[in-house]
N, CA, C and O atoms as CSV, one atom per row, in Angstrom:
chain,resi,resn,atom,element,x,y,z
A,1,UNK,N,N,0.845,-1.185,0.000
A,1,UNK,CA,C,0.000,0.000,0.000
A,1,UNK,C,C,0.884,1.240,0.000
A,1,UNK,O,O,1.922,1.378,0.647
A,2,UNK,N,N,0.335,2.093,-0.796
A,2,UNK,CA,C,1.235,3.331,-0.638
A,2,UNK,C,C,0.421,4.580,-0.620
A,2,UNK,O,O,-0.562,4.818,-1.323
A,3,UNK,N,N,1.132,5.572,0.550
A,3,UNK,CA,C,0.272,6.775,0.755
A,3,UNK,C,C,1.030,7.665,0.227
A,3,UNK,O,O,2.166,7.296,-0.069
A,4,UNK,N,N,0.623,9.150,-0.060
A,4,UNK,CA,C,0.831,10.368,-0.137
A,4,UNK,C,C,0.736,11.134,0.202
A,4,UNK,O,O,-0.084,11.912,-0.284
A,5,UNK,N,N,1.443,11.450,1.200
A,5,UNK,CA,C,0.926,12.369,2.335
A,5,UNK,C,C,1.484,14.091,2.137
A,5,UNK,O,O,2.658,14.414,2.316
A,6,UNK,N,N,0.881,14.628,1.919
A,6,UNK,CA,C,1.041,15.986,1.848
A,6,UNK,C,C,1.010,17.459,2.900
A,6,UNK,O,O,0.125,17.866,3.653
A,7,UNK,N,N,1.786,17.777,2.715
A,7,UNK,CA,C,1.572,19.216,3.527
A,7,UNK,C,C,0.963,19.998,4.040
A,7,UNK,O,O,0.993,20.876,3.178
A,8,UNK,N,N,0.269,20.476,5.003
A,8,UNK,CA,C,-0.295,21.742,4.857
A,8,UNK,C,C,-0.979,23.163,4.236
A,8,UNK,O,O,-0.593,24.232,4.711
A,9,UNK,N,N,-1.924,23.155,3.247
A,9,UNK,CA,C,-2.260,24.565,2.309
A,9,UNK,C,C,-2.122,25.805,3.267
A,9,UNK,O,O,-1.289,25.838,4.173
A,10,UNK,N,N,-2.776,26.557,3.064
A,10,UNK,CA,C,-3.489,27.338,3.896
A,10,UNK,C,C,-3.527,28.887,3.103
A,10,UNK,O,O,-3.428,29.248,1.931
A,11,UNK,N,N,-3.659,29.347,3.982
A,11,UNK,CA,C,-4.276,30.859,3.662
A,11,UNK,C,C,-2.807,32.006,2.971
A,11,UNK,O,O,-1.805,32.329,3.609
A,12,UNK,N,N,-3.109,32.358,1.692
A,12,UNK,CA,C,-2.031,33.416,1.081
A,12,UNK,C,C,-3.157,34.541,0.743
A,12,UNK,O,O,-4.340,34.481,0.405
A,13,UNK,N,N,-2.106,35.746,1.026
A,13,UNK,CA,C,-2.338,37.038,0.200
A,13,UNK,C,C,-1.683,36.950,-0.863
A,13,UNK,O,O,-0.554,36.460,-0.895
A,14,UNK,N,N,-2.488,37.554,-2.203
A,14,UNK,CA,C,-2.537,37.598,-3.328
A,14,UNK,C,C,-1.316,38.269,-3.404
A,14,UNK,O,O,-1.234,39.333,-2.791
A,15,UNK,N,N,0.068,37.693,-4.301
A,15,UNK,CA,C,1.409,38.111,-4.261
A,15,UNK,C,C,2.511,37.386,-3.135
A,15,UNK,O,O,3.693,37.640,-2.907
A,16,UNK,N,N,1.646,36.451,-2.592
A,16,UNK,CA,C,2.645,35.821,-1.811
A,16,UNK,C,C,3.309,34.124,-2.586
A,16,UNK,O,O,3.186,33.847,-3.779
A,17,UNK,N,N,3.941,33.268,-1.601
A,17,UNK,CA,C,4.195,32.412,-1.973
A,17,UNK,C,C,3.906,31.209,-0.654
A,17,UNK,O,O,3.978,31.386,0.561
A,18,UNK,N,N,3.548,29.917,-1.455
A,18,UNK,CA,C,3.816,28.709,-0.367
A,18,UNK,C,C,4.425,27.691,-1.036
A,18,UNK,O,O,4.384,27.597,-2.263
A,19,UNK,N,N,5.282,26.519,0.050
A,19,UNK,CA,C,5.513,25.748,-0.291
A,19,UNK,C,C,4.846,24.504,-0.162
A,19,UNK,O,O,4.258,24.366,0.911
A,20,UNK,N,N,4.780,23.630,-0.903
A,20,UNK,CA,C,3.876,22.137,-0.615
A,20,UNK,C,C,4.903,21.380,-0.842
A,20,UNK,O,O,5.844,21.468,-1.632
A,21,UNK,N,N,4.493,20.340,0.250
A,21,UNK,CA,C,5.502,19.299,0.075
A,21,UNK,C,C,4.520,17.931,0.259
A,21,UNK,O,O,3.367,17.983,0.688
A,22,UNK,N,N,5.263,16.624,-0.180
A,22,UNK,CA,C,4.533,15.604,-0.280
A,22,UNK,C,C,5.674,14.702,-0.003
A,22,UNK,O,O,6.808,14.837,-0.462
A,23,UNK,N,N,5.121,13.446,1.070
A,23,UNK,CA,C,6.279,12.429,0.982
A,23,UNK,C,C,5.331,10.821,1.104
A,23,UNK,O,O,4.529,10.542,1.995
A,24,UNK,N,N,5.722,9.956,-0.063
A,24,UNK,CA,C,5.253,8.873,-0.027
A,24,UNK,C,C,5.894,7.843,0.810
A,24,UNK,O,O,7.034,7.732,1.261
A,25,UNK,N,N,4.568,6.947,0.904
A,25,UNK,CA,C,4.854,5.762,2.540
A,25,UNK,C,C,4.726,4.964,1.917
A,25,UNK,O,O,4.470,5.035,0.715
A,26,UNK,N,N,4.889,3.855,2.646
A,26,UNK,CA,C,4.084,2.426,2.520
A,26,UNK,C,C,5.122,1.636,1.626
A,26,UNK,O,O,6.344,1.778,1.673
A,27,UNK,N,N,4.409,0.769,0.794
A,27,UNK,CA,C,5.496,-0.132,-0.366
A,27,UNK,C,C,6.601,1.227,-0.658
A,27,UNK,O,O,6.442,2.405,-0.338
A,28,UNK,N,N,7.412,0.772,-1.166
A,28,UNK,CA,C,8.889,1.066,-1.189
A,28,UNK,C,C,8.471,0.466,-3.237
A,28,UNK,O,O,8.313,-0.657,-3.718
A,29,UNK,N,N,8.430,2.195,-4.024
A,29,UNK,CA,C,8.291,1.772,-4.990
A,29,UNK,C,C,9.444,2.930,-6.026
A,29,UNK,O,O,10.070,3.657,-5.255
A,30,UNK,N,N,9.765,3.173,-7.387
A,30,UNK,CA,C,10.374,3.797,-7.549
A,30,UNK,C,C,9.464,4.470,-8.501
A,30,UNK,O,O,9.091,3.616,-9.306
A,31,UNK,N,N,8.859,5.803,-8.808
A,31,UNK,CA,C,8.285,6.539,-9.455
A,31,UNK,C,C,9.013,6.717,-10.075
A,31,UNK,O,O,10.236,6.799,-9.962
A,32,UNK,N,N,7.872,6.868,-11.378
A,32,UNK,CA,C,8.377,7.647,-13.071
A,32,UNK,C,C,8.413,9.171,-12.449
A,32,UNK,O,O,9.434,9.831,-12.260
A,33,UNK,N,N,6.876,9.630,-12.138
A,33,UNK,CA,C,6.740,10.490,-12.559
A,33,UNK,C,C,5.730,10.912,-10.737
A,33,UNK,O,O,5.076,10.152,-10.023
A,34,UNK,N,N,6.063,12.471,-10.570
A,34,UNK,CA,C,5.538,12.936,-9.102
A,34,UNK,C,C,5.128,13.889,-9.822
A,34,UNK,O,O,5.543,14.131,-10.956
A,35,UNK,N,N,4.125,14.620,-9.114
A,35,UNK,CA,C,3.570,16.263,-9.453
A,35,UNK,C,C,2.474,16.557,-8.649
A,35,UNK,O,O,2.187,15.840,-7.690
A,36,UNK,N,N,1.743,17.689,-8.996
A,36,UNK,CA,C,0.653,18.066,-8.637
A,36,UNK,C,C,-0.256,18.367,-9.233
A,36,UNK,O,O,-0.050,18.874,-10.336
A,37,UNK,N,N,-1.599,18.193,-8.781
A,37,UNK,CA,C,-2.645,18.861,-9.694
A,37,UNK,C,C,-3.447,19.336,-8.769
A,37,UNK,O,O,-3.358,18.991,-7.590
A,38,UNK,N,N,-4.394,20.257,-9.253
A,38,UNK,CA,C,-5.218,21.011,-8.813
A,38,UNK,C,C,-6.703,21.433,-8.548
A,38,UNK,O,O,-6.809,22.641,-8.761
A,39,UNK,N,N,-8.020,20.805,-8.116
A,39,UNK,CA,C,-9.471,21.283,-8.396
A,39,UNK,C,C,-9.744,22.402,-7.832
A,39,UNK,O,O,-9.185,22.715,-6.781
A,40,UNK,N,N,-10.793,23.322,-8.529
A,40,UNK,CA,C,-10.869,24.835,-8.019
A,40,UNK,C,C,-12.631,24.220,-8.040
A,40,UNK,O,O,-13.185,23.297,-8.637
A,41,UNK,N,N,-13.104,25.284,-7.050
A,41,UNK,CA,C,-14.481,24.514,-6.988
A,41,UNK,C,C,-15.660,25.224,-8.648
A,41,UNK,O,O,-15.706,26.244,-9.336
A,42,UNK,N,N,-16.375,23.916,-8.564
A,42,UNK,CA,C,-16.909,23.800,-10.048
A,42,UNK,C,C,-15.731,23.766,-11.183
A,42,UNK,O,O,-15.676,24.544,-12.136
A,43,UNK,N,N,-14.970,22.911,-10.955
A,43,UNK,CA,C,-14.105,22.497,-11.877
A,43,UNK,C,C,-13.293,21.381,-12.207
A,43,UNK,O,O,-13.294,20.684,-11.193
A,44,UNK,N,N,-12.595,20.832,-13.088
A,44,UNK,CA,C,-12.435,19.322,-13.177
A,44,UNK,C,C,-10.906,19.464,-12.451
A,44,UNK,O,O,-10.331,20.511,-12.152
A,45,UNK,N,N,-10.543,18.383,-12.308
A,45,UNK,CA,C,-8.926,18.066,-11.567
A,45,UNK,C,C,-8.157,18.751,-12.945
A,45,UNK,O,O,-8.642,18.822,-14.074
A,46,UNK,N,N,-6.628,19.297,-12.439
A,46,UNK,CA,C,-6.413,19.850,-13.614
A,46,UNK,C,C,-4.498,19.957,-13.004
A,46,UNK,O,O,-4.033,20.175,-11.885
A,47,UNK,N,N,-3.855,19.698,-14.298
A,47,UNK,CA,C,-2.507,19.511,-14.103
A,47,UNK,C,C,-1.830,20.712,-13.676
A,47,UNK,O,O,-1.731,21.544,-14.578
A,48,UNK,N,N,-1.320,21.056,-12.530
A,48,UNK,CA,C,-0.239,21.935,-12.078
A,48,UNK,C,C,1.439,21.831,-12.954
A,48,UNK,O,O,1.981,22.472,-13.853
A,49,UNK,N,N,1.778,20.753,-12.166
A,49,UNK,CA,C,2.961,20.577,-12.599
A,49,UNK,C,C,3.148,19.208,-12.148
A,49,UNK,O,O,2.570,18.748,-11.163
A,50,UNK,N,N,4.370,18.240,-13.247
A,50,UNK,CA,C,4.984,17.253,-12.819
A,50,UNK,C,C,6.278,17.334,-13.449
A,50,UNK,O,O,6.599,18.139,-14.323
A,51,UNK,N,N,7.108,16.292,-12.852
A,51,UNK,CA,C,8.708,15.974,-13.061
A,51,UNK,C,C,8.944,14.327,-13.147
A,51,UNK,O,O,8.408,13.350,-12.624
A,52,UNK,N,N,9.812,14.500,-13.895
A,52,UNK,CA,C,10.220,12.823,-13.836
A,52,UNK,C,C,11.270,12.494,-13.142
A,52,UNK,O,O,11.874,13.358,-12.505
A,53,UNK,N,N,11.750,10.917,-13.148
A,53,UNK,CA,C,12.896,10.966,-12.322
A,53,UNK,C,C,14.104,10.758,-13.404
A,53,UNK,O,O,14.654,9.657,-13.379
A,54,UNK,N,N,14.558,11.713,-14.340
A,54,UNK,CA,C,15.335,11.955,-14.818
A,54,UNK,C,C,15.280,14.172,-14.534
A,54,UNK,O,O,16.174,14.962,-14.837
A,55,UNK,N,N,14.328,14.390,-14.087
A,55,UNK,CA,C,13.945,15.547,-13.444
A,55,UNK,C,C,13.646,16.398,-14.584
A,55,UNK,O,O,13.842,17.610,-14.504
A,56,UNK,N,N,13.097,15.753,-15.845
A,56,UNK,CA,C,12.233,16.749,-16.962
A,56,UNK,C,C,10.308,17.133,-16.343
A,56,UNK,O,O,9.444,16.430,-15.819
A,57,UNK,N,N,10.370,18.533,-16.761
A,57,UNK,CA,C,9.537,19.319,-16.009
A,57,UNK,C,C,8.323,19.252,-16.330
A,57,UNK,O,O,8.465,18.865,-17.490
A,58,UNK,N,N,7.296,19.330,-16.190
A,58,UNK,CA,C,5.832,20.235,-17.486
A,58,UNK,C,C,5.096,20.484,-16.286
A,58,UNK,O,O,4.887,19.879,-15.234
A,59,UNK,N,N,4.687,21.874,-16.936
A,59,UNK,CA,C,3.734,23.083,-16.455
A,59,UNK,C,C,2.749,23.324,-16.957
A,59,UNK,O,O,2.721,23.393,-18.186
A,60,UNK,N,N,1.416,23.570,-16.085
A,60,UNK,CA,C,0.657,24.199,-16.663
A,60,UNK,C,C,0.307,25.489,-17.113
A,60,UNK,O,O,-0.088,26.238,-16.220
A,61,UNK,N,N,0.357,26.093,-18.604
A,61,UNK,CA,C,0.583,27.417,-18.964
A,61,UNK,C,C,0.576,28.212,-17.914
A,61,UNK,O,O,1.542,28.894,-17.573
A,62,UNK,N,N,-0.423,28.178,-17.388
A,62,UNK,CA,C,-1.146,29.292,-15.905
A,62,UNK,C,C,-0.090,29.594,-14.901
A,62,UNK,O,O,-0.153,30.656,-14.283
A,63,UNK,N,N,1.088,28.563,-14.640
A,63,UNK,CA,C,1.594,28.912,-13.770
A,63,UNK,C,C,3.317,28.684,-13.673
A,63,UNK,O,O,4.029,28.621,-12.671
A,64,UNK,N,N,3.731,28.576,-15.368
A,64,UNK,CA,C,4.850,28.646,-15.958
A,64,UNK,C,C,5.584,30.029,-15.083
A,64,UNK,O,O,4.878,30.990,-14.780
A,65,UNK,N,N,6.534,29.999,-14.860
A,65,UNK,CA,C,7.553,31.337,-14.638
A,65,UNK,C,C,7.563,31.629,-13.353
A,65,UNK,O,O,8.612,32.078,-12.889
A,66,UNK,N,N,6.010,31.380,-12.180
A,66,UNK,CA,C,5.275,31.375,-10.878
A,66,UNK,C,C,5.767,30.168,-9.991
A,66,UNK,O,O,6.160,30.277,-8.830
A,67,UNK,N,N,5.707,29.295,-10.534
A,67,UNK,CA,C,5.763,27.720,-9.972
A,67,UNK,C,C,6.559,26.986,-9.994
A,67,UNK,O,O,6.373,26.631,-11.158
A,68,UNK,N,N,7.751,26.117,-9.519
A,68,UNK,CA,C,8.438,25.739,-9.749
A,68,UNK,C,C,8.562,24.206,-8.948
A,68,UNK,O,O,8.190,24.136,-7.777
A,69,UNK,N,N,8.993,23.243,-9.503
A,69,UNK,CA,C,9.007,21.594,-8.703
A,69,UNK,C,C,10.289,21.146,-8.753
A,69,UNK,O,O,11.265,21.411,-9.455
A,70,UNK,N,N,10.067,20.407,-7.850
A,70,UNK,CA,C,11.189,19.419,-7.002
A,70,UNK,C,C,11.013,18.126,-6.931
A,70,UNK,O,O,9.864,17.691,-7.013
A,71,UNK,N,N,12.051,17.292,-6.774
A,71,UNK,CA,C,11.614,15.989,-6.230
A,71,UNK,C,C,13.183,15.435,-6.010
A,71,UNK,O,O,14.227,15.644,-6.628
A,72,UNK,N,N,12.703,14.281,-4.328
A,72,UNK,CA,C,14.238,13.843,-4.167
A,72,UNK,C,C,13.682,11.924,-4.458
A,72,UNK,O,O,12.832,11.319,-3.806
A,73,UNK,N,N,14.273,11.547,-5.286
A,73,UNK,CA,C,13.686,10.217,-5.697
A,73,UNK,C,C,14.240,9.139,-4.564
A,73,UNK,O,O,13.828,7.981,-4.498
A,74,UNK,N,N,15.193,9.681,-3.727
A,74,UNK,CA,C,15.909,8.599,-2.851
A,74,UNK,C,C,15.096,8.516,-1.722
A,74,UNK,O,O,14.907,7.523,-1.020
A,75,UNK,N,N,14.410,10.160,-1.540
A,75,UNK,CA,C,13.127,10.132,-0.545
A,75,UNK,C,C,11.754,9.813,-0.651
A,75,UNK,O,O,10.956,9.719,0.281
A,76,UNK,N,N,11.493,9.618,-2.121
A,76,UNK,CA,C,10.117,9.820,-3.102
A,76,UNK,C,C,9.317,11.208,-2.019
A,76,UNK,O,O,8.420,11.132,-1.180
A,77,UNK,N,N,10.097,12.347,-2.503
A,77,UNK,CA,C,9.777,13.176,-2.027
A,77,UNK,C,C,8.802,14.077,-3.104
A,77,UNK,O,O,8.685,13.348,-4.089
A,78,UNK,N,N,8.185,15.123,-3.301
A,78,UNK,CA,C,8.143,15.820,-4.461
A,78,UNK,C,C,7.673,17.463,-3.611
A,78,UNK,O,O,6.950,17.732,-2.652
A,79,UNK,N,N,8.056,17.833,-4.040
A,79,UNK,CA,C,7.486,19.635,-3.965
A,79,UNK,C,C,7.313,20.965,-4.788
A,79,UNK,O,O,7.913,21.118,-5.851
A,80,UNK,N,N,6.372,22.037,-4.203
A,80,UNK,CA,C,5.843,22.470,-5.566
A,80,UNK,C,C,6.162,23.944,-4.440
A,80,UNK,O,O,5.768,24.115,-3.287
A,81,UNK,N,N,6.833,24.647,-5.129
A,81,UNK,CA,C,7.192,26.581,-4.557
A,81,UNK,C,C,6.352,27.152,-5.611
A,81,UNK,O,O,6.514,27.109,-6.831
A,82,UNK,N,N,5.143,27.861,-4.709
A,82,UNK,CA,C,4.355,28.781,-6.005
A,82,UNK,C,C,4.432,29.986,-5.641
A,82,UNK,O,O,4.022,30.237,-4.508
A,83,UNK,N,N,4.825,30.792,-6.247
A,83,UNK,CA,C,5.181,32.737,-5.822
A,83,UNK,C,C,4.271,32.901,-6.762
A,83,UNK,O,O,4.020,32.190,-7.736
A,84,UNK,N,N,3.634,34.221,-6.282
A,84,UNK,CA,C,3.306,35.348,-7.252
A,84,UNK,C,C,1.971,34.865,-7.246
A,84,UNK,O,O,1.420,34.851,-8.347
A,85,UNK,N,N,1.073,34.316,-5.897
A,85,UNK,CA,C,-0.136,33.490,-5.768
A,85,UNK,C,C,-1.163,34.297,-6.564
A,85,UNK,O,O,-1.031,35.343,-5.929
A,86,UNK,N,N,-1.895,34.526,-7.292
A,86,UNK,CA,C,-2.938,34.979,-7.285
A,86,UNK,C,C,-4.759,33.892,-6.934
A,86,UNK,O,O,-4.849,32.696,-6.654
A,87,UNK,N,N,-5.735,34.770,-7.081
A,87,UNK,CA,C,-6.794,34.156,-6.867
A,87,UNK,C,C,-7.104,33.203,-7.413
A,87,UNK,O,O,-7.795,32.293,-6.955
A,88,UNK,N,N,-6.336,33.337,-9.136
A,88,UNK,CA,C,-7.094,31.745,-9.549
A,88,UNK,C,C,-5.925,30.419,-9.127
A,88,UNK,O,O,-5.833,29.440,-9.868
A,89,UNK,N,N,-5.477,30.488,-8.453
A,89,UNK,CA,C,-4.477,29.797,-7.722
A,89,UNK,C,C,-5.436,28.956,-6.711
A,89,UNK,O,O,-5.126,27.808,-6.395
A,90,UNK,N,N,-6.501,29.521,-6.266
A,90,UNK,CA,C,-7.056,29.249,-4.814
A,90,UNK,C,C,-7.589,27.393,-5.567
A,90,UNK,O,O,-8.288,27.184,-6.558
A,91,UNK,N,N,-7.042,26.532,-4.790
A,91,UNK,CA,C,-7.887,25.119,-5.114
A,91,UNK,C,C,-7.807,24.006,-3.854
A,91,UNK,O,O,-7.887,24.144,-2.634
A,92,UNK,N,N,-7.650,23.066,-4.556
A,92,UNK,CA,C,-7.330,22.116,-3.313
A,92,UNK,C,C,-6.174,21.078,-4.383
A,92,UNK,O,O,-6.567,20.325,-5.274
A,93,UNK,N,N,-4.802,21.291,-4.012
A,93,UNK,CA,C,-4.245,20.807,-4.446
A,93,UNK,C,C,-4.096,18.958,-4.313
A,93,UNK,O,O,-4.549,18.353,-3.341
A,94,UNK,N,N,-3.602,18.479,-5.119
A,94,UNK,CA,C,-3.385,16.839,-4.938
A,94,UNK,C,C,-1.915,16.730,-5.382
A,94,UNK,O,O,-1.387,17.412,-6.261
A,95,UNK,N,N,-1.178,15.512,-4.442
A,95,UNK,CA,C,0.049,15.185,-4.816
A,95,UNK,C,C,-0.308,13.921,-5.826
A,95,UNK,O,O,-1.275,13.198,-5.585
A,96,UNK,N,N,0.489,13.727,-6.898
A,96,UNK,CA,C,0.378,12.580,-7.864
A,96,UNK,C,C,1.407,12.061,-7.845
A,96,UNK,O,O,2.337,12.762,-7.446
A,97,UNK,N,N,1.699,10.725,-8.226
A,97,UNK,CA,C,2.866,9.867,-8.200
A,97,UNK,C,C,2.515,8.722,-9.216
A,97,UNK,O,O,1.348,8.414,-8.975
A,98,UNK,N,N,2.862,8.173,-9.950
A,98,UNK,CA,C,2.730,7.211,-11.145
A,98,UNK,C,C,3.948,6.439,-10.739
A,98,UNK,O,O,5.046,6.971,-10.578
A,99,UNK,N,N,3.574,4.455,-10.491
A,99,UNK,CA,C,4.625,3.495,-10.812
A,99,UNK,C,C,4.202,2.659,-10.810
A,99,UNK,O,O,3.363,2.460,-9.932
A,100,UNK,N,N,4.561,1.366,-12.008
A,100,UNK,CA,C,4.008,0.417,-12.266
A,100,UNK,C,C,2.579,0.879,-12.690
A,100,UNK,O,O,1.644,0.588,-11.944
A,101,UNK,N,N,2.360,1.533,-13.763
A,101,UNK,CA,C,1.241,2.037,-14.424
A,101,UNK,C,C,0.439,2.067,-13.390
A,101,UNK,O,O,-0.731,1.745,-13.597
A,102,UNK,N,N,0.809,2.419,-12.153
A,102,UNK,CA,C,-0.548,2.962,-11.341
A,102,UNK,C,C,-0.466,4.116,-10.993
A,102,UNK,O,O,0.620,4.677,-10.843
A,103,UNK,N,N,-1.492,4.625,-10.819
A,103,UNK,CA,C,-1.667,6.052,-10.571
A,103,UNK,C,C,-1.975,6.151,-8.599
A,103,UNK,O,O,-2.778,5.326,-8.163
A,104,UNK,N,N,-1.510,6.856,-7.870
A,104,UNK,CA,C,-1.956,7.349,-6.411
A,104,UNK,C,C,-1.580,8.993,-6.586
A,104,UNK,O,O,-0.898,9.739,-7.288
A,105,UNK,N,N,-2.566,9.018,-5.380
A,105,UNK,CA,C,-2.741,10.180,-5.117
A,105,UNK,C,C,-2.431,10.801,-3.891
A,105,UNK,O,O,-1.685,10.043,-3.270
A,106,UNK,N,N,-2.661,11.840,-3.251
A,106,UNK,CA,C,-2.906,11.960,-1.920
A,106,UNK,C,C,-4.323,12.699,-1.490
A,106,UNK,O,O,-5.200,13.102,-2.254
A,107,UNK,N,N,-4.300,12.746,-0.393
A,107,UNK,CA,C,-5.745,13.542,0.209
A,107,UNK,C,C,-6.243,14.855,-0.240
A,107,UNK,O,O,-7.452,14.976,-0.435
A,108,UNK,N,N,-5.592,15.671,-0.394
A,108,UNK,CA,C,-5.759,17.142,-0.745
A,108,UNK,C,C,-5.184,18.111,0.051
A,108,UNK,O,O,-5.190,17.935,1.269
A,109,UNK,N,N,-4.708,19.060,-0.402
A,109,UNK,CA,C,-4.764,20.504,0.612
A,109,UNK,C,C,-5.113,21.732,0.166
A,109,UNK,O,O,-4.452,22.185,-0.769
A,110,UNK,N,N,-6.045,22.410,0.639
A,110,UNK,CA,C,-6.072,23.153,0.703
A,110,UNK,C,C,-5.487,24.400,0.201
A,110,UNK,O,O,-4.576,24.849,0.896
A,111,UNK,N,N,-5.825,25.101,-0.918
A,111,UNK,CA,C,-4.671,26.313,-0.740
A,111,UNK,C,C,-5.757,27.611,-1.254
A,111,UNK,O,O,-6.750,27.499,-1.974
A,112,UNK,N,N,-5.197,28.843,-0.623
A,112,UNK,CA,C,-6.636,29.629,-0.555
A,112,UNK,C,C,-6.427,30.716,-0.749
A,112,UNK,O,O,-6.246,31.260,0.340
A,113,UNK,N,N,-6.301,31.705,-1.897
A,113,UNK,CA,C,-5.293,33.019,-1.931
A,113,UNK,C,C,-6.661,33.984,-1.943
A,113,UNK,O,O,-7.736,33.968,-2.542
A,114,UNK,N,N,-6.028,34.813,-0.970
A,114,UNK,CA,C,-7.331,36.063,-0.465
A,114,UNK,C,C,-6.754,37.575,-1.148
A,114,UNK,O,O,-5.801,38.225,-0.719
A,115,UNK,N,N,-7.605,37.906,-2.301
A,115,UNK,CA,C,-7.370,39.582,-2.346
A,115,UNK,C,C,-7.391,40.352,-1.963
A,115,UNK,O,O,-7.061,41.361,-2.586
C-alpha cells in the first residue's frame, strides 16, 4: 500500500508564496513520474505541474515562470514553490505519483489566496 501524504495549504495574500511538500509511505516503490494537480471549486482536476525521475519538467501554462518543482527520488519526495499566488491559484491541491502504471494520489490541501 502506498500513501501520499502531503503538507499543509493554507491561507495566502494575493502576491505571496507557499511551499507544498509531499512524501510517499508504505510499499517502497520507484516513481516515473511525481507532481501536482489542482481542483478549483466547479471544476475538473487539472494539471499543475509534474517531473520525472530523470527531473524533466511540465507546467501548466497558468503557472509557468510562478511555480516551480522538485523531487528527491531517494526520498520519493516531491514539492511544488508557487510565488506570485494569485486568486485563480485558490484550489485544493493533490500530490500525484505514477509506478508500475498505477496512478496514487494523496488527500488534498487546501490552498486559498485572499485579495
Amino acid at each position: 500500500q502506498v500513501q501520499l501524504v502531503e503538507s499543509e495549504g493554507g491561507l495566502v495574500p494575493a502576491g505571496g508564496s507557499l511551499r507544498l511538500s509531499c512524501a510517499a509511505s508504505g510499499r517502497s516503490l520507484r516513481f516515473n513520474i511525481m507532481g501536482w494537480y489542482r481542483q478549483a471549486p466547479g471544476r475538473g482536476r487539472e494539471l499543475v505541474a509534474t517531473i520525472t525521475r530523470g527531473g524533466s519538467t511540465n507546467y501548466a501554462d497558468s503557472v509557468k515562470g510562478r511555480f516551480n518543482i522538485s523531487r528527491d527520488s531517494a526520498k520519493n519526495t516531491v514539492n511544488l514553490l508557487m510565488n506570485s499566488l494569485n486568486s485563480e491559484d485558490t484550489a485544493v491541491y493533490y500530490c500525484y505519483a505514477n509506478a508500475l502504471s498505477t496512478n496514487y494520489w494523496g488527500q488534498g490541501t487546501q490552498v486559498t489566496v485572499s485579495s
